[in-house]
C-alpha positions as CSV (number, residue, x, y, z in Angstrom):
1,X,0.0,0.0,0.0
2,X,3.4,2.2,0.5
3,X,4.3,1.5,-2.3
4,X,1.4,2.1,-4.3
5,X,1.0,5.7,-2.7
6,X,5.0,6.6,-3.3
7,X,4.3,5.8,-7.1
8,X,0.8,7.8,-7.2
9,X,3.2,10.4,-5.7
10,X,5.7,10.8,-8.0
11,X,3.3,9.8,-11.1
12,X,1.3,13.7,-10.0
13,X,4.3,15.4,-8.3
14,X,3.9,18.5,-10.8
15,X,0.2,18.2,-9.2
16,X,1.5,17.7,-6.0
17,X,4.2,20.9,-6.0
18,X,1.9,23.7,-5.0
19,X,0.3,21.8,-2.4
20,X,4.1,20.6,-1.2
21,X,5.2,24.3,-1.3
22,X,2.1,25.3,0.5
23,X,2.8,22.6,3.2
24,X,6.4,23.6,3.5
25,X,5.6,27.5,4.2
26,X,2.7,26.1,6.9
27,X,6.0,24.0,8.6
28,X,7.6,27.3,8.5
29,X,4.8,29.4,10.2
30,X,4.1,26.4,12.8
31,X,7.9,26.6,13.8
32,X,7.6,30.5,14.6
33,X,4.4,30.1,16.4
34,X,4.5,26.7,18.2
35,X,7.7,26.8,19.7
36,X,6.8,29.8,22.0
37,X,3.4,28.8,22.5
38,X,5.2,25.2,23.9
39,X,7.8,26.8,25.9
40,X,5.4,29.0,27.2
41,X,2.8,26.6,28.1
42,X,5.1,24.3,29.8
43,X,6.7,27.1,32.1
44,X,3.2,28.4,32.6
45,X,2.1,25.7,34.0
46,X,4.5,25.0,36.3
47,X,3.6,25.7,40.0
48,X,4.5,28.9,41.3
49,X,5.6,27.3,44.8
50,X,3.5,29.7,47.2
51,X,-0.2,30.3,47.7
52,X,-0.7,34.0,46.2
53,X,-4.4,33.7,46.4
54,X,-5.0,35.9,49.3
55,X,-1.7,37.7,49.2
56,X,-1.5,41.5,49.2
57,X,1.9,44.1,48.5
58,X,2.3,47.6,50.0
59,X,5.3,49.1,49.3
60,X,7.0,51.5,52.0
61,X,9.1,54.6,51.1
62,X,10.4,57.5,53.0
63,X,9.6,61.4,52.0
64,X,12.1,63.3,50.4
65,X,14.5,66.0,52.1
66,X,12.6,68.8,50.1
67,X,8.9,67.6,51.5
68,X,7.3,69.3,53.4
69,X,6.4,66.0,56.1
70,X,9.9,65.4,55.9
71,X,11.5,65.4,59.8
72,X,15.0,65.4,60.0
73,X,14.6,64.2,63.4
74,X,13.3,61.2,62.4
75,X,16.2,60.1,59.6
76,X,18.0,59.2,62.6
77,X,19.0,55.3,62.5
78,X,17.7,54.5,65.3
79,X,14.3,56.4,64.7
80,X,13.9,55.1,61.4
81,X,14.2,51.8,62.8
82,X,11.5,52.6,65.8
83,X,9.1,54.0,62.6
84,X,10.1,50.5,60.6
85,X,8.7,48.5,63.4
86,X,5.5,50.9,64.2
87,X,4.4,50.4,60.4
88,X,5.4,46.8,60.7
89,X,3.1,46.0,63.8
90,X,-0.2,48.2,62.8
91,X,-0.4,45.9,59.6
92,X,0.2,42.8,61.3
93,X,-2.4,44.2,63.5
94,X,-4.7,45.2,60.9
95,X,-8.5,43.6,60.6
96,X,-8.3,40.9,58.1
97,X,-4.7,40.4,58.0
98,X,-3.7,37.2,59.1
99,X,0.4,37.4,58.6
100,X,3.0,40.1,57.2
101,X,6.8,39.7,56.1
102,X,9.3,42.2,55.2
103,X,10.8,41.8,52.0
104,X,13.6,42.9,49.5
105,X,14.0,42.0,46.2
106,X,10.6,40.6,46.5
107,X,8.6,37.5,44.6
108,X,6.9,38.8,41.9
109,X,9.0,41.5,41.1
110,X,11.7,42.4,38.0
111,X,14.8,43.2,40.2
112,X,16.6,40.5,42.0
113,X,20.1,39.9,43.7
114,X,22.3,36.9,42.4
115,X,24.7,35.3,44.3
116,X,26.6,32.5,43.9
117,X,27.2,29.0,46.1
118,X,29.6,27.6,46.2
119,X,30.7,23.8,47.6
120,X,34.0,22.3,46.3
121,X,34.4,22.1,42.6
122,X,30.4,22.8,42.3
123,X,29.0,26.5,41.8
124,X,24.9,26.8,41.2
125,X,23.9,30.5,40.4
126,X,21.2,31.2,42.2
127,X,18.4,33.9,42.6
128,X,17.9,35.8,45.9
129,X,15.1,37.0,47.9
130,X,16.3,39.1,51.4
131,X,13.5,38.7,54.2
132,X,13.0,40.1,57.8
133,X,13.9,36.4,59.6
134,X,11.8,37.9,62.7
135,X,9.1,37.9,60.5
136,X,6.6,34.7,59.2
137,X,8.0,34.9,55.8
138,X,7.6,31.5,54.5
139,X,4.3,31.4,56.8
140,X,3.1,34.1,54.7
141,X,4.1,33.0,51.3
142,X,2.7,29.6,51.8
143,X,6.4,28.4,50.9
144,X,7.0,24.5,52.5
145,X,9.8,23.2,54.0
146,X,10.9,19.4,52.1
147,X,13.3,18.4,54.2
148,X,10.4,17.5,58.0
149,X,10.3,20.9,58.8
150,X,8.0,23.2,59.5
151,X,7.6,27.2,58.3
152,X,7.3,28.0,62.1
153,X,10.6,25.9,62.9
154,X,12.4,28.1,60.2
155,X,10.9,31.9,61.4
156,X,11.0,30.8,65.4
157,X,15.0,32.1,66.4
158,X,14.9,29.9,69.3
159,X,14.4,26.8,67.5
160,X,16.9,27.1,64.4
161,X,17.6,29.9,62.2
162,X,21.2,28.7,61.8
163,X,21.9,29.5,57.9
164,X,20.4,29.6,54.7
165,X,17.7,28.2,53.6
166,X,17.4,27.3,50.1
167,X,14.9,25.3,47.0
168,X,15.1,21.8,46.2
169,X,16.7,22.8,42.5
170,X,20.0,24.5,44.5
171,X,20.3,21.3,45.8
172,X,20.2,19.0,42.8
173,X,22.5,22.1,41.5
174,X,25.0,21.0,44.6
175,X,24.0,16.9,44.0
176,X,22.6,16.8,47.4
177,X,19.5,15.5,48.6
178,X,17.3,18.0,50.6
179,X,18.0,15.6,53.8
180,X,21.6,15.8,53.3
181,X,23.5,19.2,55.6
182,X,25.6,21.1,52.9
183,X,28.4,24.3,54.1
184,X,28.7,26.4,51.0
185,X,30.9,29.8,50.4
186,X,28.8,32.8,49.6
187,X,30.0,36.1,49.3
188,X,33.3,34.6,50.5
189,X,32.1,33.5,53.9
190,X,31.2,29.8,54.8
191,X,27.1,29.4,55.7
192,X,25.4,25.9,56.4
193,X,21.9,25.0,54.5
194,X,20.1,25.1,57.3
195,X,16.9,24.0,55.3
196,X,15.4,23.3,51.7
197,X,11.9,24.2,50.3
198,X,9.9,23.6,47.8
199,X,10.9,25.0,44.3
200,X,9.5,28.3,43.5
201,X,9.2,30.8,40.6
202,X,9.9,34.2,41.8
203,X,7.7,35.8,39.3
204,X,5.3,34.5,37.0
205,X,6.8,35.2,33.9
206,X,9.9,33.1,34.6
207,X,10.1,29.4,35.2
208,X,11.1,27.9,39.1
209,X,14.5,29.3,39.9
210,X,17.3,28.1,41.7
211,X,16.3,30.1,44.8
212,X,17.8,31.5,48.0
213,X,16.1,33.2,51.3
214,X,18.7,35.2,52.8
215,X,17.7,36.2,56.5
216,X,17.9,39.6,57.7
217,X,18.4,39.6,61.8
218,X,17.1,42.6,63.9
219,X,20.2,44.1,66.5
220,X,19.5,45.1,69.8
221,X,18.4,48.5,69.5
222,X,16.2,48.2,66.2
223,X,16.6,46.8,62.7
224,X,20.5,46.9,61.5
225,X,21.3,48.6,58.2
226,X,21.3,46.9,55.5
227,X,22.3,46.6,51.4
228,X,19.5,44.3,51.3
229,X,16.4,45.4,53.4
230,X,16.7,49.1,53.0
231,X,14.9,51.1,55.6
232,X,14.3,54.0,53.0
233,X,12.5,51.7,50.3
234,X,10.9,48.3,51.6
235,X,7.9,46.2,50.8
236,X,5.3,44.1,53.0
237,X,3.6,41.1,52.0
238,X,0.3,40.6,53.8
239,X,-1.8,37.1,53.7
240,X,-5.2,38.3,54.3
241,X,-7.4,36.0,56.4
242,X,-9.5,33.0,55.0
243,X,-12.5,34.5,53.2
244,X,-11.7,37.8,52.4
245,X,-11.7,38.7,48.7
246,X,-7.9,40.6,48.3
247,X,-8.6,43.0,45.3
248,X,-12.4,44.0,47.9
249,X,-10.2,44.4,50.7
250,X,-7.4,47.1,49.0
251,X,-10.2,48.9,47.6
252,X,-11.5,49.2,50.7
253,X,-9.1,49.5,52.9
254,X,-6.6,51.9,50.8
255,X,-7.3,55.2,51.9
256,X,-6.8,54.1,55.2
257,X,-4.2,52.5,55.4
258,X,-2.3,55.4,53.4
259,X,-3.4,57.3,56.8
260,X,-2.5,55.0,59.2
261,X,0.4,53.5,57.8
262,X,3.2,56.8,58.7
263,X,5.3,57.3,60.9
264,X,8.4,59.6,60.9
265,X,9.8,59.9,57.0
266,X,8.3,56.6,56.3
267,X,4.8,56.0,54.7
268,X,3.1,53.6,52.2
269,X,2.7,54.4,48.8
270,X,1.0,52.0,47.1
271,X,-1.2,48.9,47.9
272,X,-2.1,45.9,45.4
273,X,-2.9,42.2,45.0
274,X,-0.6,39.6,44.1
275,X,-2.7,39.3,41.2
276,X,-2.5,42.6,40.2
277,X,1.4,43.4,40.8
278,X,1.5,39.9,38.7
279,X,-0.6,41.7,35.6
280,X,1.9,44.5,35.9
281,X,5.0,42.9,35.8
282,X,4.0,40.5,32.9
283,X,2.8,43.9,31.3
284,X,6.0,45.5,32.1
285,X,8.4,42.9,31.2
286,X,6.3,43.1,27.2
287,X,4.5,39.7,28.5
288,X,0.5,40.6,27.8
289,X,2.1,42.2,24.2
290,X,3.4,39.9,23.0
291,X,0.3,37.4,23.8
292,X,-1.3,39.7,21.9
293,X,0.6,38.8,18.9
294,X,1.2,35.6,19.7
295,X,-2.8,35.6,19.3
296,X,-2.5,36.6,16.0
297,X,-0.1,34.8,14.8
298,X,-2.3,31.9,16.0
299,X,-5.2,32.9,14.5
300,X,-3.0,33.3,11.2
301,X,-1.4,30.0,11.4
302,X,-4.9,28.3,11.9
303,X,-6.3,30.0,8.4
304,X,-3.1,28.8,7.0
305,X,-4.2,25.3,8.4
306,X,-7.6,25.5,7.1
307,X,-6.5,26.8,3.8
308,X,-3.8,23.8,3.9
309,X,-6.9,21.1,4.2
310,X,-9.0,23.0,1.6
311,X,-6.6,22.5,-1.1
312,X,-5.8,18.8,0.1
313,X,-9.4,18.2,-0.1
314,X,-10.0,19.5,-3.6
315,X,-7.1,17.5,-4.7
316,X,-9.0,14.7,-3.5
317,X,-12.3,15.2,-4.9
318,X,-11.1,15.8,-7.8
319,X,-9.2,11.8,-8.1
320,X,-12.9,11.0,-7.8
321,X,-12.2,9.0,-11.5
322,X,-9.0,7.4,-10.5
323,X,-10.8,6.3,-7.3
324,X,-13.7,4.5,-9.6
325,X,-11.0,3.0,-11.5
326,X,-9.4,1.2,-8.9
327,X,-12.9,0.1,-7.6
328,X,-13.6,-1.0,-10.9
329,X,-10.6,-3.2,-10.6
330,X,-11.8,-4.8,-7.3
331,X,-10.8,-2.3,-4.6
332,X,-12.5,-2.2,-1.1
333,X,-13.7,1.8,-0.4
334,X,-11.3,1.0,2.7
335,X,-8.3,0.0,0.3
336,X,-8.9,3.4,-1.5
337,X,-9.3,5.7,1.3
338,X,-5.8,4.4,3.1
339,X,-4.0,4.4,-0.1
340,X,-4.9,8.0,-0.3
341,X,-4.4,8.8,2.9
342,X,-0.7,6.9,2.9
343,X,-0.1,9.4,0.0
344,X,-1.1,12.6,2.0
345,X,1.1,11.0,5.2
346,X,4.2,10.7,3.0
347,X,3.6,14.0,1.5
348,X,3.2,15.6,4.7
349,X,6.6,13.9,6.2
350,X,8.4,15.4,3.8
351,X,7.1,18.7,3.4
352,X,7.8,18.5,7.2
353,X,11.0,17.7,7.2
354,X,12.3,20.1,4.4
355,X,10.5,22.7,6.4
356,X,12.0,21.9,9.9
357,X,15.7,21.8,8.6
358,X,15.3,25.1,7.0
359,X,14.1,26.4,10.6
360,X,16.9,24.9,12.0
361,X,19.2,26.9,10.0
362,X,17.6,30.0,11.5
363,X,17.5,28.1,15.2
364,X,21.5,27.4,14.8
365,X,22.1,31.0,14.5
366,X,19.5,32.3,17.0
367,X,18.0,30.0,19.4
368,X,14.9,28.4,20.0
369,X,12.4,30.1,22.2
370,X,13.3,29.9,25.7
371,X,12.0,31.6,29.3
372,X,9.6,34.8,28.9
373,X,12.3,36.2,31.6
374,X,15.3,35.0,31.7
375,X,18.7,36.3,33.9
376,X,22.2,35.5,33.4
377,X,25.3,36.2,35.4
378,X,28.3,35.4,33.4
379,X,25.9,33.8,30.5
380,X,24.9,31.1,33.4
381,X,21.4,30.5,33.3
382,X,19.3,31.0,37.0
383,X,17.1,28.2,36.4
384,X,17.2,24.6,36.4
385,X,18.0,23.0,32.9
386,X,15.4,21.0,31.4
387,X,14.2,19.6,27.8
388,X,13.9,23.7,26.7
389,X,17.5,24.9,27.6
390,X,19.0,21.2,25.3
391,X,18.8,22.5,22.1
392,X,18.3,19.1,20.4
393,X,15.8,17.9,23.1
394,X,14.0,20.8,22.3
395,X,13.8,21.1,18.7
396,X,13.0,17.3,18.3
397,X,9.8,17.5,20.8
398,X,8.9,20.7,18.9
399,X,9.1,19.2,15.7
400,X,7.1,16.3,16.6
401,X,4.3,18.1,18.3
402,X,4.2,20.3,14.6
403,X,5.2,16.8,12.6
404,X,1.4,15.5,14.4
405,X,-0.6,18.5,13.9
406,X,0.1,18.8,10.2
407,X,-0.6,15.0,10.0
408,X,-4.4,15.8,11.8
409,X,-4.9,18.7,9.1
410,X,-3.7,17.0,6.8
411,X,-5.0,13.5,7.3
412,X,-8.8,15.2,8.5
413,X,-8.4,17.2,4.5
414,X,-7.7,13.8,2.6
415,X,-10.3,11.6,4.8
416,X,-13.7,12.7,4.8
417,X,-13.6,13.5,0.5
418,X,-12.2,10.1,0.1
419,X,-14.8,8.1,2.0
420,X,-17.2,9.9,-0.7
421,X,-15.2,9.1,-3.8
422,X,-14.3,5.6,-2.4
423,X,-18.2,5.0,-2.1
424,X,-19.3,6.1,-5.5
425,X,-20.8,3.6,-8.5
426,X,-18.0,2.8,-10.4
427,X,-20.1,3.3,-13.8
428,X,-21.0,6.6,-12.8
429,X,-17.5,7.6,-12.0
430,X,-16.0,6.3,-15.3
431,X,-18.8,7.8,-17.6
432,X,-18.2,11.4,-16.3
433,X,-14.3,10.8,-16.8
């Protein structure tokens, strides 16, 4: 039956060329498109690591020199400090607030601090986030501990803060289990893993990094200064308690909070969701944009689809006389319809393949599509490596997934003409030929 189609082939390839240039060009477009929309998908869908349902960002800044509530009395380090923890208690305080952190370079958020660990002849690049240890940070985030602890064993200072504590993809990075104790050099100074969470993906548009918490301790007379949690410019995470709607309660709650939450220089000056900061930064980084296009493009490559099984299907309609032939000569409808669709199968593979390898040209040169955000340090990546970041795992997954969606156009184009043709009176058939 092979056979038989690879000779009908070659007996109408001039027939056959504009519907094999027409299938190369859709190989083309499907490259463009379905690559991102794959690469997107899969880091999409991977969890983010924390709850953000019920989670809430304000960000704290201080007034300017040159404003007019400006004290200089109060940009004393020790009275900032004092002001730091006033604002910090009335929102942990505050009705339907269940928990609140203090945060630098925080989740969901564009900036970011990245260090290096390093254990022996091992280095992982990792991605940091600075919190307040004092406060319920991983409480608050909904972050869990892998390794039979607990988020109030990690925030409790009596019962082990003792180093860093870090996500399950640092440790693959370092070949250790999350059980295992690690010491690792950072900044030059030796720190133990004191525990190992879940993996997380500090913003949406990225896929689960390699992640550290670094802890911030309080001194004895207030918060210490630091390059990490600035008092000046700082952000709290709230987690709202169960049943109350996040984006009702900052509508609601805004205005006051704007009044209650100053003291001294320092103030809050903004209030969102999780949600909401996430639709920004996805905004921000071009992510909705180029969704947009991404759209199109779709939409486009699915008329190119359609008009790719129209012409399949008027090529087979018209064979309607070759079809009575062969049925003339003893063939089952069954035999016609998989000889034809053989022929559309081979077609396609080809098409297919002279399509993909002049893609890869283009992929040699530039890449295949990778994370929506995506840091280096040094050109290493701060992510764990999967099937996207090996370029020939990638490209032979992608080229599959487009080898069986041209074969379902295709196939869907040839079948339901050919079970007409296959069916007709043989007679008939022959006396309009």
């Amino acid at each position: 039956m092979i056979r038989i189609a690879l000779k009908n082939l070659w007996s109408q390839r001039r027939v056959y060329g504009w519907v094999s240039l027409e299938l190369i060009i859709l190989s083309i477009l499907a490259w463009v498109i379905v690559d991102e929309v794959i690469v997107r998908s899969y880091y999409g869908n991977q969890p983010i690591g924390y709850d953000s349902d019920r989670l809430a960002y304000l960000n704290i800044t201080t007034y300017p020199d040159y404003s007019p509530k400006y004290s200089a009395a109060s940009s004393d380090s020790v009275e900032m400090a004092k002001d730091f923890d006033r604002l910090y208690e009335r929102i942990s305080t505050w009705p339907g607030v269940e928990s609140a952190t203090i945060v630098a370079y925080e989740i969901e958020s564009r900036s970011g601090y990245m260090p290096h660990l390093v254990s022996g002849t091992d280095t992982v690049p990792t991605y940091a986030t600075f919190y307040l240890a004092e406060t319920p940070f991983f409480s608050t985030y909904g972050i869990k501990p892998v390794d039979g602890k607990t988020p109030e064993e990690l925030e409790n200072p009596e019962t082990g803060y003792a180093g860093l504590i870090v996500t399950e993809s640092v440790m693959d990075g370092l070949g250790k289990t999350p059980q295992e104790t690690e010491v690792v050099s950072i900044w030059g100074m030796q720190q133990n893993i004191a525990a190992v969470t879940n993996n997380v993906r500090l913003n949406s548009a990225s896929p689960q990094n390699t992640t550290l918490f670094y802890p911030i301790h309080r001194s004895n007379v207030g918060l210490m200064y630091s390059s990490q949690i600035n008092m000046d410019n700082f952000a709290i995470t709230i987690r709202l308690k169960d049943g109350i709607d996040p984006a009702k309660f900052v509508d609601e709650n805004r205005n006051a909070l704007k009044e209650k939450l100053t003291s001294g220089n320092l103030y809050m000056s903004n209030i969102e969701t999780y949600s909401q900061k996430s639709a920004k930064l996805r905004y921000n980084l071009g992510y909705t944009n180029s969704n947009r296009i991404g759209i199109f493009l779709a939409i486009f490559l699915v008329n190119m689809a359609l008009g790719g099984i129209g012409t399949v299907w008027l090529q087979t309609k018209r064979r309607s006389g070759e079809a009575g032939v062969m049925k003339a000569f003893g063939a089952r409808p069954s035999h016609i319809v998989a000889i034809l669709i053989w022929e559309g199968v081979i077609l396609t593979t080809i098409t297919w393949i002279m399509g993909s390898l002049i893609f890869l040209q283009y992929a040699l040169k530039s890449g295949l599509a990778e994370a929506e955000y995506f840091n280096t340090f040094d050109g290493v990546r701060y992510y764990p490596e999967s099937w996207v970041t090996d370029f020939w795992t990638h490209f032979g997954i992608v080229a599959l997934i487009i080898l069986a969606l041209m074969l379902v156009a295709v196939v869907i184009g040839i079948w339901i003409p050919a079970r007409r043709i296959a069916r007709v009176d043989p007679a008939v058939t022959l006396k309009d030929e």
